[in-house]
Backbone as a chain_set.jsonl record, in Angstrom:
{"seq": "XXXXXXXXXXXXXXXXXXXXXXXXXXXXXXXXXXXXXXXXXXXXXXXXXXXXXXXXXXXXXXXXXXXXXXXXXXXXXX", "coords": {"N": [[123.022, 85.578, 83.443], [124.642, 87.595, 85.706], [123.457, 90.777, 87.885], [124.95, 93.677, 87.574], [125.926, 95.163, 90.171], [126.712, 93.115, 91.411], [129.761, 92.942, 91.073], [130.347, 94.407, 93.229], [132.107, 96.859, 93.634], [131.791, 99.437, 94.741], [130.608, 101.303, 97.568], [127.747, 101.621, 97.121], [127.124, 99.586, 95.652], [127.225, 97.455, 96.932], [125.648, 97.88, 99.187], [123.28, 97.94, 97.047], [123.496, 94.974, 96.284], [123.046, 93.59, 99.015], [119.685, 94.793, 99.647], [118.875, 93.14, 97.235], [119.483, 90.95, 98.073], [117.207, 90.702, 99.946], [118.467, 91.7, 102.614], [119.313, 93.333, 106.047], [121.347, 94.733, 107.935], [122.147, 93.631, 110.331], [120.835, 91.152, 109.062], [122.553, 90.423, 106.786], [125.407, 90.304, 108.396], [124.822, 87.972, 109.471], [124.569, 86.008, 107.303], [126.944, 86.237, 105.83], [128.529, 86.057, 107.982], [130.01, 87.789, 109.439], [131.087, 90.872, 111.386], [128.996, 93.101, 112.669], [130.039, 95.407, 112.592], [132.048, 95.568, 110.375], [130.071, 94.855, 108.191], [129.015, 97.477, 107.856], [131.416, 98.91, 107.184], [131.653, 98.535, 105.07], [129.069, 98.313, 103.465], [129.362, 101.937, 103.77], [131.473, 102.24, 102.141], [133.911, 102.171, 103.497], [135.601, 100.29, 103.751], [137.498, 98.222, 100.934], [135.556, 95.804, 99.841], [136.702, 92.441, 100.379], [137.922, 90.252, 97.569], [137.707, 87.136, 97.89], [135.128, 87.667, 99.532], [133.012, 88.831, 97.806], [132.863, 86.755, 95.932], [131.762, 85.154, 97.68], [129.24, 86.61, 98.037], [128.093, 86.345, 95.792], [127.472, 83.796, 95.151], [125.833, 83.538, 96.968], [123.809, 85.767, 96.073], [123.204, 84.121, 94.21], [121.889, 81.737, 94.924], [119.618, 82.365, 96.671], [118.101, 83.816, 94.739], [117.603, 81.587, 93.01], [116.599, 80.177, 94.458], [114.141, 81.452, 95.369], [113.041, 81.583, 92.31], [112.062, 78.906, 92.021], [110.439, 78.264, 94.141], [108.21, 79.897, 93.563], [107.731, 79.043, 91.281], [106.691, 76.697, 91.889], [104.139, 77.562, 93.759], [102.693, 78.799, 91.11], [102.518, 76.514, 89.881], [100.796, 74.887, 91.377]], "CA": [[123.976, 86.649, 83.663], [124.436, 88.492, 87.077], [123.601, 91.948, 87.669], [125.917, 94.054, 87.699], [126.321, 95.615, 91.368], [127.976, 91.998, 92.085], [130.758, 93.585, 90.925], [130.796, 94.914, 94.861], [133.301, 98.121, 93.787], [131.606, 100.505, 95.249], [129.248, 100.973, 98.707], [126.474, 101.403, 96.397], [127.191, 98.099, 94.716], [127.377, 96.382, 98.656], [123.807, 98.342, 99.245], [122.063, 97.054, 96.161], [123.415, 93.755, 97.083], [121.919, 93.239, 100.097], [118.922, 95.245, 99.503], [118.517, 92.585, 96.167], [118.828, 89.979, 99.016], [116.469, 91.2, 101.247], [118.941, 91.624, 103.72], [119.63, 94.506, 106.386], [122.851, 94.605, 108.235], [122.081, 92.207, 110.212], [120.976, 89.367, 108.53], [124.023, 90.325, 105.879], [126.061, 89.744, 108.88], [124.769, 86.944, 109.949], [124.744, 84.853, 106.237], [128.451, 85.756, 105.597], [129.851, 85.121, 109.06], [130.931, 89.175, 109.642], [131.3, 91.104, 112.463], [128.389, 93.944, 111.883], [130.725, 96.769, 112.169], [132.757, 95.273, 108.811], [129.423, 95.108, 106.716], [128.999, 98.727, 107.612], [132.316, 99.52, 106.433], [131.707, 98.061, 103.276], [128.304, 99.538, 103.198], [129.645, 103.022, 103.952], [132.648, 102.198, 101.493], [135.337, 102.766, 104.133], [136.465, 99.195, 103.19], [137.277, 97.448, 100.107], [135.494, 94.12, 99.54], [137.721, 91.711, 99.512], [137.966, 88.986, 96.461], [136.734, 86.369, 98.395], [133.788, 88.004, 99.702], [132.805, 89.089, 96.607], [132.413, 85.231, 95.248], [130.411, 84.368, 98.565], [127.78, 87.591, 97.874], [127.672, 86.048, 94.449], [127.024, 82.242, 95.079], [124.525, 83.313, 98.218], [122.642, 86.131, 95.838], [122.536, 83.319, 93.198], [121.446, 80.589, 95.768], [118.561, 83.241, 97.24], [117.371, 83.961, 93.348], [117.251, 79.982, 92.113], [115.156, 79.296, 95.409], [112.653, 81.9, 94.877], [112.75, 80.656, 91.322], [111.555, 77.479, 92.016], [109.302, 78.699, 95.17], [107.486, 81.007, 92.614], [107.055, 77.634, 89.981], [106.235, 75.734, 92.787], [103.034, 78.275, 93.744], [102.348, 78.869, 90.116], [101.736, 75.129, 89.457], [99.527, 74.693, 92.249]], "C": [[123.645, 87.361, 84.973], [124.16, 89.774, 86.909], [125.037, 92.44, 87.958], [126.437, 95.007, 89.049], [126.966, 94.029, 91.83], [129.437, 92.071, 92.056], [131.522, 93.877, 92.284], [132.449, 95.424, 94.601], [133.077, 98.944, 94.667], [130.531, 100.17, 96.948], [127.769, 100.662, 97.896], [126.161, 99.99, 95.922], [126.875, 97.354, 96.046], [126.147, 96.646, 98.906], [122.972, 97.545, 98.607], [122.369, 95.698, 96.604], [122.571, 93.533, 98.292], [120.459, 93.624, 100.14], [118.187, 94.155, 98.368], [118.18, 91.462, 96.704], [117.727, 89.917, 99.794], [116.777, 91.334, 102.437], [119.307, 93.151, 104.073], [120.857, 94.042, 106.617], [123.317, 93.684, 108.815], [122.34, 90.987, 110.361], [121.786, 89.396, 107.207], [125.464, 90.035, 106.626], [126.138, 88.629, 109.382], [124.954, 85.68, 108.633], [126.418, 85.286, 105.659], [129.293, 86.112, 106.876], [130.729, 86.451, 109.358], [130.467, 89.883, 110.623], [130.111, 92.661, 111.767], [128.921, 95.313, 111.855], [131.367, 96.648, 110.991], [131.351, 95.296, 107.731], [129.312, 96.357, 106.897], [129.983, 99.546, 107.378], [131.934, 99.523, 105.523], [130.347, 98.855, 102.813], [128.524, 100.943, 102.983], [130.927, 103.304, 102.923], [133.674, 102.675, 101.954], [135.971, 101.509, 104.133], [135.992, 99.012, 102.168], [136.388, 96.138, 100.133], [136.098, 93.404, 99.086], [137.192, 90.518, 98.3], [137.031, 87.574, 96.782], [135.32, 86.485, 98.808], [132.892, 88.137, 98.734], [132.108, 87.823, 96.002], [131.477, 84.591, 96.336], [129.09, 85.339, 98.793], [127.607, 87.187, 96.581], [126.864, 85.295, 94.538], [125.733, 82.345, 96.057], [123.288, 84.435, 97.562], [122.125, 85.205, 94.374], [121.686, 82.18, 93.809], [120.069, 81.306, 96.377], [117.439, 83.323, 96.106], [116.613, 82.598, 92.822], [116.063, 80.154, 93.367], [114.035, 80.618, 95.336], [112.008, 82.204, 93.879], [111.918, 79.9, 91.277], [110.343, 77.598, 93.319], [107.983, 79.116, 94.385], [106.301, 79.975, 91.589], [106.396, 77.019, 90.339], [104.439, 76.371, 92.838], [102.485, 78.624, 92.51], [101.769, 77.543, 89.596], [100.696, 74.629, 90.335], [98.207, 74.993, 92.284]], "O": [[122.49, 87.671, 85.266], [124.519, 90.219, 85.819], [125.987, 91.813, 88.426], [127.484, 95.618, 88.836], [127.795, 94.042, 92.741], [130.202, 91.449, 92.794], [132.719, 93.725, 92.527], [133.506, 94.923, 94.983], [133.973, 99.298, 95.434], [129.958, 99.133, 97.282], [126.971, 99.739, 98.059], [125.054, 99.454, 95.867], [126.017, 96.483, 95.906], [125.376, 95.687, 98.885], [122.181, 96.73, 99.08], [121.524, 95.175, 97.331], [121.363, 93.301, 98.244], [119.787, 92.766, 100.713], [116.958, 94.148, 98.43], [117.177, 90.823, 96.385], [117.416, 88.837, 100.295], [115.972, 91.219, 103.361], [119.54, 94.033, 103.246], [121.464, 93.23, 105.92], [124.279, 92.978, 108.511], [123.075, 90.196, 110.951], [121.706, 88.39, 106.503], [126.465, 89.671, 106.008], [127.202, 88.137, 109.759], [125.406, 84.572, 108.922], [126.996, 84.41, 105.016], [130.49, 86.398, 106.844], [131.947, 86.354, 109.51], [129.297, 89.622, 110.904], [130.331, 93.177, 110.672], [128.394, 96.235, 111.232], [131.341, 97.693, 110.341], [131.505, 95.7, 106.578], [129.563, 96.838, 105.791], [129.78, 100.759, 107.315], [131.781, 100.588, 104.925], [130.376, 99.794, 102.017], [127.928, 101.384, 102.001], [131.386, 104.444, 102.854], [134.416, 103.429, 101.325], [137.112, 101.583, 104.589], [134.82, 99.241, 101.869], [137.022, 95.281, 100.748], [136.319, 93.29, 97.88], [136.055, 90.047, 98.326], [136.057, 87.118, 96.183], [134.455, 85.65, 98.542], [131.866, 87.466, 98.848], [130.936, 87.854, 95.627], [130.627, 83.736, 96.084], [128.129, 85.03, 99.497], [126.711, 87.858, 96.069], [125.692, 85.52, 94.235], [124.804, 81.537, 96.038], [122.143, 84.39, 98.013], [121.129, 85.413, 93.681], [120.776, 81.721, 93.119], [119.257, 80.405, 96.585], [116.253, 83.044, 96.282], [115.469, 82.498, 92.379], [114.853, 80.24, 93.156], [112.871, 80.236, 95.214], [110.923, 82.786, 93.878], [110.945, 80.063, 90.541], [109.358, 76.864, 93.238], [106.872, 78.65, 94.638], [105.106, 79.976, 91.294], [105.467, 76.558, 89.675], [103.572, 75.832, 92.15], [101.314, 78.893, 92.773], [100.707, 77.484, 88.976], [99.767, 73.954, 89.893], [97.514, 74.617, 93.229]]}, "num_chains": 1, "name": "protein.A"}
């Protein structure tokens, strides 16, 4: 189950996101391909997040999580 700031309603929700990534502004602009004045809308909640975005801060903070999953297992079995 995802947390629940993936939701990305609010700025706060766009914050913890990236912050859950380990990303500043950035390298949140640089892994979804945005111009860094638009993540600091969205940060600042003077834009919506659109729909689409939304599903590519999902799939990239689920793709970030699995691999330091398996990073973690990896150093644990060693």
């Amino acid at each position: 189950m995802s947390p629940s700031f993936l939701v990305l309603e609010t700025a706060e929700d766009f914050s913890a996101w990236m912050q859950a990534c380990g990303f500043d502004v950035k390298e949140t602009a640089l892994w979804l391909d945005l111009p860094l004045t638009l993540v600091s809308l969205y940060q600042r909640g003077e834009v919506k997040v659109p729909l689409r975005l939304k599903l590519k801060c999902q799939a990239l903070f689920e793709k970030i999580t699995d691999e330091k999953q398996h990073s973690s297992r990896w150093f644990l079995k060693s």
